[in-house]
C-alpha positions as CSV (number, residue, x, y, z in Angstrom):
1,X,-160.3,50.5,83.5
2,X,-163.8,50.4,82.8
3,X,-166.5,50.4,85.8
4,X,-168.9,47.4,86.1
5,X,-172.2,47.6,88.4
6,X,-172.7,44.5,90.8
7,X,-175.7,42.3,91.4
8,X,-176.5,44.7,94.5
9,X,-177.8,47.1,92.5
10,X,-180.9,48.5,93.3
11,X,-181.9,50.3,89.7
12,X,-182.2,53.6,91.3
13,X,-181.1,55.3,88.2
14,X,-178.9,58.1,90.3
15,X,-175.8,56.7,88.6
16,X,-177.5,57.1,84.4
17,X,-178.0,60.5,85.0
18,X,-174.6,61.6,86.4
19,X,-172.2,59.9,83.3
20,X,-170.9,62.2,81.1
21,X,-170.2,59.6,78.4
22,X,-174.0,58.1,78.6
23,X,-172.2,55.3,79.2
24,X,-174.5,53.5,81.8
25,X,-177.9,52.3,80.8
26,X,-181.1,50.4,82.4
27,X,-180.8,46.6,82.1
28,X,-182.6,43.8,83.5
29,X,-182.8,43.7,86.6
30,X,-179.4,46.5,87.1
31,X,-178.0,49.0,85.3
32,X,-174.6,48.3,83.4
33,X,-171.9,50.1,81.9
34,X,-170.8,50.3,78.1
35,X,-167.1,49.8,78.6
36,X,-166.2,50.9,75.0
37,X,-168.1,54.5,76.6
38,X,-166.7,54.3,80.1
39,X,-163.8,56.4,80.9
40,X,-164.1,56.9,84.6
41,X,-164.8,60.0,83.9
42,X,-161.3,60.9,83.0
43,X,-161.3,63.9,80.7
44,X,-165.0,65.3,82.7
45,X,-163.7,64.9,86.4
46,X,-161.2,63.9,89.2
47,X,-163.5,60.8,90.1
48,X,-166.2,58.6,88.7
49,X,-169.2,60.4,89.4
50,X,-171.4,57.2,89.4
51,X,-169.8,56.0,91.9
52,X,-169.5,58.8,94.3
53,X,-173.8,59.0,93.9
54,X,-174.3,55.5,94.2
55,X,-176.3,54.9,97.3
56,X,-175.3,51.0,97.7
57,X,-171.4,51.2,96.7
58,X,-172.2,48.7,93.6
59,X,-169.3,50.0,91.0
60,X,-166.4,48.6,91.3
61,X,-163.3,48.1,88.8
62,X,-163.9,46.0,85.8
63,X,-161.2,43.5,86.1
64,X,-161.7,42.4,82.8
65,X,-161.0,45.8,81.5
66,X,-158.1,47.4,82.7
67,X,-157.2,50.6,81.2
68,X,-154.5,53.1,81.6
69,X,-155.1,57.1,82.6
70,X,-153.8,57.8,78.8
71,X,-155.8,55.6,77.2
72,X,-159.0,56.5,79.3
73,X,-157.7,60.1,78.1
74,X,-157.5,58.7,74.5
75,X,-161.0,57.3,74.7
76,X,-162.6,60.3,76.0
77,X,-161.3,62.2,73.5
78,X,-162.5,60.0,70.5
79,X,-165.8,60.1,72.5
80,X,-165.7,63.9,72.1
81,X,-164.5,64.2,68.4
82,X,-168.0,61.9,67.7
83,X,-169.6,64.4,69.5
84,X,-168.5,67.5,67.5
């Protein structure tokens, strides 16, 4: 599953500089989150570190993007092979 930030955020930009995958970026008027670079931080950590420094509690689940562990695994690792 991909994360997706609500309309409560508060653009505080704590969350940007904590994803691995520079997967979240500034829109207008909140941040949101590239699914196609959003791995929950599989791969990089135990949890989503965007949402354990988010001050307001505004990621949630991205219904529309449901994902298993493997293929979160699979797309961190394509993300890394870019990378190299």
């Amino acid at each position: 599953m991909s994360l997706i930030i609500t309309d409560s955020c508060i653009a505080c930009d704590a969350c940007r500089e904590e994803c691995p995958n520079y997967a979240i970026e500034e829109g207008d008027p909140i941040y949101i989150i590239d699914p196609d670079r959003c791995t929950e931080c599989v791969g990089h950590y135990d949890e989503p570190q965007c949402v354990e420094v988010c001050p307001v509690d505004c990621i949630i689940i991205d219904s529309d993007n449901t994902e298993s562990r493997e293929e979160l695994m699979f797309k961190y690792e394509q993300l890394m092979d870019e990378e190299a």
